[in-house]
N, C-alpha and C positions, 0 to 999 in steps of 0.2 A: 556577450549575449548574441544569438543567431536571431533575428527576427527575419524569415524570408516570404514574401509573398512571390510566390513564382507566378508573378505580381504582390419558572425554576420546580417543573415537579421530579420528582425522583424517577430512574430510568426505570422499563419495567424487564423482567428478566429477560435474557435473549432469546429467542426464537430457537427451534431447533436446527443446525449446520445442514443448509442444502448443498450439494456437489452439481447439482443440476442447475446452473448460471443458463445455459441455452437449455430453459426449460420451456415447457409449452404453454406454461402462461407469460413469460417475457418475448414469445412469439407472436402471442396473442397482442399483446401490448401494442408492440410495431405494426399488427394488421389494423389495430383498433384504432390508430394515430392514424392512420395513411387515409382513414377515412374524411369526408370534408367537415369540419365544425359547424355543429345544428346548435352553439352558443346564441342565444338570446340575448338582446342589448339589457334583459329586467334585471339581470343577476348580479352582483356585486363584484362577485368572482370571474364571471363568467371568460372564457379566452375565445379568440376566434382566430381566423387567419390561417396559413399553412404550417403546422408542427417544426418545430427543431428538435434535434436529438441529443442528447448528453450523456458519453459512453463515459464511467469514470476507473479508474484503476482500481480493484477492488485486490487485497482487502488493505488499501493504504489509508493513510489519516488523509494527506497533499490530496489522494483522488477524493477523499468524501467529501472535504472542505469546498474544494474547486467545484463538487456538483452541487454545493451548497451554494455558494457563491451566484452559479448559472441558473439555480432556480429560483431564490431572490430576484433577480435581474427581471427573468421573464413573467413572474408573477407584479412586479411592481408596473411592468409595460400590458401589460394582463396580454401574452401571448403562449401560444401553445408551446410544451416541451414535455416532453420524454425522458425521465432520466434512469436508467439502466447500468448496474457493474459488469462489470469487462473484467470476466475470470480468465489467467492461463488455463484454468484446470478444466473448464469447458470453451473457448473462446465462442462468439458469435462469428458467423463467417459472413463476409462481404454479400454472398447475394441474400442472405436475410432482408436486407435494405435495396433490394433493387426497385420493387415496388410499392417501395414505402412510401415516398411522395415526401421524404421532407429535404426543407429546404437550405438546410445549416443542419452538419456533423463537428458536438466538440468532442474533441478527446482531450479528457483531461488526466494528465499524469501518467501520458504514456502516448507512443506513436501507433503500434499496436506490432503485430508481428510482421516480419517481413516488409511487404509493400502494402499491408493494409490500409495506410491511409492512404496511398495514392489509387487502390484499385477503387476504392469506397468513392472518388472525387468522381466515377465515372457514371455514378447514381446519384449522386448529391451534388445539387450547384457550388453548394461550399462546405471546405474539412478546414476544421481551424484547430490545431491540438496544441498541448503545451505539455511542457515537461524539462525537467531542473539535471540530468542526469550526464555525466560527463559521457557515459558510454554511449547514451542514444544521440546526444554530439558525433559521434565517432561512427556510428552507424552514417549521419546522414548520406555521406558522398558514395555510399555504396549501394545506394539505392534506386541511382540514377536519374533521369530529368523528372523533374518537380512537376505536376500539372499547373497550371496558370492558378487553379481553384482551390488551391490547397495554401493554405496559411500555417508555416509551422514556427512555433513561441519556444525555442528552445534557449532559457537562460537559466546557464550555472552559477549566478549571484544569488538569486531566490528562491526558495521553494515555489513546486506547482497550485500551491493553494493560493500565496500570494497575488502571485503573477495573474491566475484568474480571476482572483478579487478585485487586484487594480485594473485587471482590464475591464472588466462588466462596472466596475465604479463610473469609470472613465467615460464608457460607453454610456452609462446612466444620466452622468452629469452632464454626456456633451464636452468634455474637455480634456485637455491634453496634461493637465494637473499632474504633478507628482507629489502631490500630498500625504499619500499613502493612509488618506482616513477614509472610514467608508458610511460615514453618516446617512448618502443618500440610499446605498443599497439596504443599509441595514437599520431596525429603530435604534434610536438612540441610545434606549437600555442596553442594548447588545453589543455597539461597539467596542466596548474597553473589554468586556471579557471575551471576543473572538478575535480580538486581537492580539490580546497576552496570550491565547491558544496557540494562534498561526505562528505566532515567535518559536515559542516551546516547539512543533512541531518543524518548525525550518532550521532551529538550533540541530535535531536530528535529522535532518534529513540531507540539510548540507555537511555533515559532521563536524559542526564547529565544538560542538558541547562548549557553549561559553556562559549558556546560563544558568543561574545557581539550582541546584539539583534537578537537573534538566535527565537524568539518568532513572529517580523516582519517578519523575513523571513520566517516561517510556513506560517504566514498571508499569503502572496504574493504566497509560493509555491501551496495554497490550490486554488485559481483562476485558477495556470497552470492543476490541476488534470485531470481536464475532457478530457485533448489532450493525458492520456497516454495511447489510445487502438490504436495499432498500426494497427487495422484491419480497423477502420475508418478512422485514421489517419495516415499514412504511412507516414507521414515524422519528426513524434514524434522524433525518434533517432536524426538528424539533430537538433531539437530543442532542445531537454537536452545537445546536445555539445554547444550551444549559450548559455546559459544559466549562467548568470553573478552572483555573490556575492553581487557585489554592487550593480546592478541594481534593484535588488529583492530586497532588505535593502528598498532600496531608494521607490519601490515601495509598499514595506507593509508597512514602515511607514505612507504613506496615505493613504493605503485601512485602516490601523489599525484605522486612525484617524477618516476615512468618513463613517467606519462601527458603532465607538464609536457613534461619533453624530447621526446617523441614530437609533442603539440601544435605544439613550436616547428622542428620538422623539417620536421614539415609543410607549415605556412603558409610558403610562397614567395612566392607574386602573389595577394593577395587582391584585390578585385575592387570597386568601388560599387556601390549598386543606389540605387534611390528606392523608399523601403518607402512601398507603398500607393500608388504612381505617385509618390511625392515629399508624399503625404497627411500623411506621418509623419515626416520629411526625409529625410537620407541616410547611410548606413553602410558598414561595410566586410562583403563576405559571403565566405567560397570553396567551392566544391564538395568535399563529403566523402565523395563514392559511395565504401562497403567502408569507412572509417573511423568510423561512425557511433558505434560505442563512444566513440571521443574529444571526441564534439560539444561537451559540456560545457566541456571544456580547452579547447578549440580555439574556441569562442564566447567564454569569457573574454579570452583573447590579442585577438582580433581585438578585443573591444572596446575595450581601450586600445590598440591602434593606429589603431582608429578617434576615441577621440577628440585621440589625438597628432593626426591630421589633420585635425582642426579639426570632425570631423560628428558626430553624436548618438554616446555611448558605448556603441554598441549591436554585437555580433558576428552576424552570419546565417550559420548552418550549414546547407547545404541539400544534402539528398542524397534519393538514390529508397529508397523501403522498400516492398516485396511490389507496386512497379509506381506508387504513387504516390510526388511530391514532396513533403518532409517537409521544412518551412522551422524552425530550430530559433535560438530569438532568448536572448542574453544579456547580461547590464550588468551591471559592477563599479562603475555610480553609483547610489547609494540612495533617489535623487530620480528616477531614469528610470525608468517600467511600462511594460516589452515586455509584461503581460499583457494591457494595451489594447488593443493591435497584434493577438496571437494570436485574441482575442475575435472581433475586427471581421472575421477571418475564417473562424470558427467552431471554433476551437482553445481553448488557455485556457493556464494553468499560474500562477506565480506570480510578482511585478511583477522581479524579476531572473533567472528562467529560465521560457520558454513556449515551445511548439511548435504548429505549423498545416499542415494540408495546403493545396496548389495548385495550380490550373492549370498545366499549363508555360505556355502560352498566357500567362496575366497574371505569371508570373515574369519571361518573358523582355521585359513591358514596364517591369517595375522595373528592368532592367540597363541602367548606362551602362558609358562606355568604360572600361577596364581601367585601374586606378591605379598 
């Protein structure tokens, strides 16, 4: 682990998908926080004091949890905080917060790009982030000297939901406890079921998969994704505290099954291609234009059909999204990295599920004749 201080109601349907993260009302936000607290001692809720901010990785479980985590915390201290997703697809830029006036930056489940959290230390007295990820490990020393103010929680034992729990616990309670219960941050009713949560999600995120159908429940968690922007959705936080173990079992074991059968409706005539002109050998792919939900299902199948056909055990999912081709690659063999392939064309993901944009132009040179 790195620690460096250089020093129960039913969910309601999701919101419609914004792409506008740095939109003009989470700008609004930041100018509305910067202002001084006109909280009144009458109110119950009431917060005062100078704002903290809480960036969290969207659209991951580790980041909603962890801003879940930070708003408990500050709600139980009754102090001001902001909390805000942190998209790649629009990111906020550093001097968004120059004159923001707050006093504490978390980032939680993620460092952010580049040198963002050390440029961000030069607005804010203090950046304190956390994150579980071997690569953001491997980032750190290339990013050069640490400012004094910048606190970074990078431990690969834990997920970032964790780690933010036990620290605002800690911080709640005043102690150095390794208890790992979080009675004071949370009511009582709540414990045991955001707890069996945070497991489930750390079993996937550190890729243990040790618990029992820890794979359903991804299924099922992947339906809830779209509800975790709390700028559309404002009452997400509410919704990760309801959020049951068992329910979720119970529910990706049938989304797992009604996706399976839908995958295998589907695939009729899957297709060859030569991934990378034949660079990478050859697979089985089919066009999923309007099914892209099922890619996942429907990349596994094809991968053992393709290596029933004797070619790499690799599936290609390729369908258009917002006008570009989105080649979507999967293996059920342990020994094959589609993340290579994704790389080489400036994609990524992880060595049994990766995704990459492309030309049609060099798609349609990896197409042979129809199998």
């Amino acid at each position: 682990m790195l620690r460096r201080r250089l020093a129960a109601a039913p969910s309601p349907p999701a919101p419609p998908f914004r792409r506008a993260f740095r939109s003009a009302s989470a700008l609004e936000a930041i100018r509305s926080h910067s202002l001084p607290s006109t909280a009144s001692s009458s109110g119950a809720d009431d917060q005062a004091g100078p704002a903290s901010l809480a960036l969290y990785n969207y659209p991951t479980f580790a980041g909603a949890y962890a801003a879940l985590a930070a708003r408990l915390f500050h709600r139980r201290v009754r102090r001001r905080l902001l909390v805000l997703p942190f998209s790649s697809v629009e990111p906020f830029r550093v001097d968004d917060f120059k004159d923001a006036g707050f006093q504490t930056c978390y980032l939680l489940d993620f460092i952010g790009p580049k040198r963002f959290a050390f440029e961000l230390s030069q607005f804010v007295p203090s950046v304190i982030a956390f994150d579980h990820r071997q690569s953001t490990l491997a980032r750190i020393p290339q990013l050069g000297q640490c400012p004094s103010n910048v606190e970074l929680h990078i431990d690969t034992t834990k997920s970032s939901a964790r780690a933010v729990f036990d620290y605002f616990s800690k911080k709640l309670a005043g102690t150095k406890s390794d208890s790992g219960l979080y009675e004071n941050l949370l009511d009582q009713e709540d414990v045991e079921r955001v707890s069996n949560v945070l497991g489930y999600v750390e079993d996937a995120d550190l890729r243990r998969w040790q618990l029992p159908n820890t794979k359903e429940f991804q299924t099922a968690l992947r339906d809830e994704r779209a509800k975790l922007n709390c700028v559309t959705n404002p009452h997400v936080f509410e919704q990760l505290l309801q959020l049951d173990v068992s329910n979720l079992l119970t529910k990706g074991k049938l989304l797992a099954h009604d996706r399976q059968q839908a995958a295998w409706e589907f695939i009729h005539k899957p297709f060859k291609i030569q991934i990378g002109r034949g660079s990478y050998g050859e697979c089985l792919a089919i066009r999923a234009d309007g099914h892209s939900k099922l890619s996942h299902e429907i990349g596994l199948e094809l991968s053992r059909m393709s290596a029933a056909a004797g070619l790499r055990p690799i599936g290609a999912v390729v369908f258009m999204q917002r006008g570009i081709l989105k080649i979507c690659l999967r293996t059920t063999d342990s020994t094959t990295n589609t993340a290579e392939i994704a790389k080489a064309y400036g994609g990524g993901g992880k060595p049994n599920s990766s995704s990459f944009a492309l030309r049609m132009d060099e798609f349609n040179s990896w197409t042979s004749v129809n199998s």
